[in-house]
C-alpha positions as CSV (number, residue, x, y, z in Angstrom):
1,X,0.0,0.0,0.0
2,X,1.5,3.4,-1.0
3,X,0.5,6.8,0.5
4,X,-1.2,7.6,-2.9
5,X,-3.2,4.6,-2.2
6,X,-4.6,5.2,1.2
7,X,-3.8,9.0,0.5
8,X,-2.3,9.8,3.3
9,X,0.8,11.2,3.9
10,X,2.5,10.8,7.3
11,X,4.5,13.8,7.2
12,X,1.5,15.9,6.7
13,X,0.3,17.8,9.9
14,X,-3.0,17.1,11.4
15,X,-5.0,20.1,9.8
16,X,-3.9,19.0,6.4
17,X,-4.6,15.1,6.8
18,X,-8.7,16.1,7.9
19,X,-8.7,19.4,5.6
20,X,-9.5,22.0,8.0
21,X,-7.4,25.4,8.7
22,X,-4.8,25.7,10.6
23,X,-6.4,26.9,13.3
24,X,-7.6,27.0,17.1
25,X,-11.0,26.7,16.2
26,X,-12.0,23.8,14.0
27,X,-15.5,22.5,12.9
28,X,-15.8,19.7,14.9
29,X,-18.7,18.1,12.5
30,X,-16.5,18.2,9.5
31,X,-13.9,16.8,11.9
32,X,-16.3,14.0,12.4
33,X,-17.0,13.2,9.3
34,X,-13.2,13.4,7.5
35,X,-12.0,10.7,10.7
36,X,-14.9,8.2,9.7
37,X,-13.6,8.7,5.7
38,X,-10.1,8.1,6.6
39,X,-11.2,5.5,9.0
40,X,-12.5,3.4,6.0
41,X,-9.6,4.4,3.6
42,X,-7.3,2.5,6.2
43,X,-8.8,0.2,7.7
44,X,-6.9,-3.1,7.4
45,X,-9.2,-5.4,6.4
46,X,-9.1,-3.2,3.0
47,X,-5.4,-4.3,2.5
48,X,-5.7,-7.6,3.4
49,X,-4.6,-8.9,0.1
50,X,-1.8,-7.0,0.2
51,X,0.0,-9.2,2.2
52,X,1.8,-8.4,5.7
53,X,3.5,-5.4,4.5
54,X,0.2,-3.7,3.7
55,X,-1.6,-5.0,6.6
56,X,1.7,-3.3,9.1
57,X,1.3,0.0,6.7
58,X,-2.4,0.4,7.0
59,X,-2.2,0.0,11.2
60,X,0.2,2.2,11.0
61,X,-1.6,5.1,9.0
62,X,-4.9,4.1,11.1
63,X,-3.2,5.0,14.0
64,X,-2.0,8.3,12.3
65,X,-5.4,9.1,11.8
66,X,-6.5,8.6,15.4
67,X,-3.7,10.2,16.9
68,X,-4.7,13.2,14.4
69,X,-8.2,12.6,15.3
70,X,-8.0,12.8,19.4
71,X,-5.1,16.0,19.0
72,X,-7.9,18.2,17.0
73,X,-10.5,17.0,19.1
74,X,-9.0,18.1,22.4
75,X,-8.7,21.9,23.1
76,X,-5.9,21.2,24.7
77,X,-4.1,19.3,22.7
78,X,-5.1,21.2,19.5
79,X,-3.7,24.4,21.5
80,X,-0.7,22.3,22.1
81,X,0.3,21.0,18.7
82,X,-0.2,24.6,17.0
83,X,2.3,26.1,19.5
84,X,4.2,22.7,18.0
85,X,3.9,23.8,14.5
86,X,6.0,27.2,15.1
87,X,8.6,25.5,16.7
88,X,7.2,25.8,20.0
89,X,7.7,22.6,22.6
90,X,5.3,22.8,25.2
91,X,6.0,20.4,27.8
92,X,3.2,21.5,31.1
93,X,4.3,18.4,33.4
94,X,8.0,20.3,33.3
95,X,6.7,24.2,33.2
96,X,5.6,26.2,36.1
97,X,3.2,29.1,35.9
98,X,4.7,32.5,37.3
99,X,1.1,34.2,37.8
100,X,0.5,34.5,41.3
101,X,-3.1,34.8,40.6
102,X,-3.6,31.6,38.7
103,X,-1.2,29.6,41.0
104,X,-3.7,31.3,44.1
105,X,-6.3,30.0,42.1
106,X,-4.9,26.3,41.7
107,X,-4.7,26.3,45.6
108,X,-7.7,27.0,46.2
109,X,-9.5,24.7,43.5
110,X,-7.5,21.9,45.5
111,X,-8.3,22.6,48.4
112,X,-12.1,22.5,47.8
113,X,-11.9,19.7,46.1
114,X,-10.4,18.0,49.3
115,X,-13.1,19.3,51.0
116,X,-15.7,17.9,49.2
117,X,-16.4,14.8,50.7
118,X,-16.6,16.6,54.0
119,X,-19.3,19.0,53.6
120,X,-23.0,18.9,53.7
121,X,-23.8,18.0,50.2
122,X,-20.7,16.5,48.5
123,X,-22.5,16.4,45.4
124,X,-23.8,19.3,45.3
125,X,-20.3,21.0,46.1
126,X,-18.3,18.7,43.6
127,X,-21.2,20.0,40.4
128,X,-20.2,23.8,41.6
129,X,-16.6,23.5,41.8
130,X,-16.8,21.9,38.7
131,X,-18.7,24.4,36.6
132,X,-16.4,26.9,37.9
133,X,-13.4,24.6,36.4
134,X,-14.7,24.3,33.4
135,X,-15.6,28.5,33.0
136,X,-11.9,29.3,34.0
137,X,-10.9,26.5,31.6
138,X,-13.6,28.2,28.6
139,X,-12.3,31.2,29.2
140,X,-8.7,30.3,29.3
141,X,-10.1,28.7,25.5
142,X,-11.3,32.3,24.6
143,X,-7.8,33.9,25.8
144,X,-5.8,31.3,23.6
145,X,-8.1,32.2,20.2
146,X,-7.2,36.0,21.1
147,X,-3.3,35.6,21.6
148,X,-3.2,33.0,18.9
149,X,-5.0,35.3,16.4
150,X,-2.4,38.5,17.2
151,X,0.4,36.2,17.9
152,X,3.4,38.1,17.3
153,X,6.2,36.3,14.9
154,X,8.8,36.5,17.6
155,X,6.6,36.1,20.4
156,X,4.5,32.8,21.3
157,X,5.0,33.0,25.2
158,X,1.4,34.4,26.1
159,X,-0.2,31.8,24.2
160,X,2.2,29.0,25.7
161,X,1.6,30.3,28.8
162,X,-2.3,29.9,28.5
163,X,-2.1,26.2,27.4
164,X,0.1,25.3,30.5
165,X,-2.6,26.5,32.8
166,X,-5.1,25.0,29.8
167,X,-3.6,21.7,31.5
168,X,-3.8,22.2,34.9
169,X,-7.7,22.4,34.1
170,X,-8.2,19.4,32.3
171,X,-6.1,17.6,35.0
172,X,-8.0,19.3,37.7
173,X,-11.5,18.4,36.1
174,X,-10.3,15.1,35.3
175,X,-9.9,14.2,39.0
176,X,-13.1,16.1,40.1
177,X,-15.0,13.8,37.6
178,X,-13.3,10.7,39.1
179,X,-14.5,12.1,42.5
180,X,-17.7,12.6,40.9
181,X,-17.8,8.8,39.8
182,X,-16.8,7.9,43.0
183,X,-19.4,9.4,45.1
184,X,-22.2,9.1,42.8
185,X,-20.8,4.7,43.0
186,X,-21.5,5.0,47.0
């Protein structure tokens, strides 16, 4: 199987391979609908005749495609990988954030969240802190569209920035939703 066949090219970025912009915001219907047309374009059973080879190339290109697939998905990761198309390596389990603000913030998102279990209505405490997660982390979204769209050439640090505390969110909602699961399991 050649990339002509399957028409893929693995050295194309993610935008390319679904046909979207390069940009934060993506249409995450058209999205949808390019993964489930690659999907069938390399799936392996269609190479099956093609012998080992094929069947070790089209694996290989389906997992392309979902890797592309779950990066444009994610806000996060989307954020992530442009900052990784101009060169920028964004690594958040290494990087610390120097606002004050947002690191008072994290503190005190963690401890609620330990406190949760403890108070009247755990429940009802766990759904609040977690829509005010998820507003920080939509507008945290909105901040990266502005930055990304008046990015200066020399300058991607604001927008790196945002996606580092971008992923303390996700993390931190992550864990409040296993909480969630946890007490909703009880």
């Amino acid at each position: 199987m050649s990339d002509h066949q399957a028409g893929l090219n693995l050295q194309q970025n993610y935008f390319e391979l679904f046909q979207v912009p390069v940009a934060y915001d993506v249409d995450h219907q058209a999205l949808d609908i390019r993964y489930r047309e690659l999907q069938k374009a390399v799936h392996p059973d269609r190479f099956a005749a093609q012998g080992e080879q094929g069947q070790r190339l089209a694996v290989q290109y389906a997992a392309f495609v979902n890797q592309a697939y779950d990066t444009l998905r994610s806000a996060l990761s989307r954020a992530i990988y442009l900052l990784e198309l101009e060169g920028v390596e964004v690594n958040s389990d290494r990087h610390t954030v120097a606002d004050s603000a947002f690191l008072m913030q994290q503190m005190e998102l963690r401890d609620e969240l330990m406190a949760v279990r403890d108070s009247a209505d755990p429940e009802a405490a766990l759904a609040q802190l977690l829509d005010e997660a998820r507003q920080m982390l939509a507008g945290l979204e909105t901040d990266f569209v502005g930055c990304w769209a008046v990015r200066a050439e020399d300058s991607l640090r604001q927008p790196a920035n945002i996606t580092h505390k971008m992923h303390f969110l996700v993390k931190f909602i992550a864990e409040a939703e296993q909480l969630e699961e946890e007490l909703l399991d009880y």
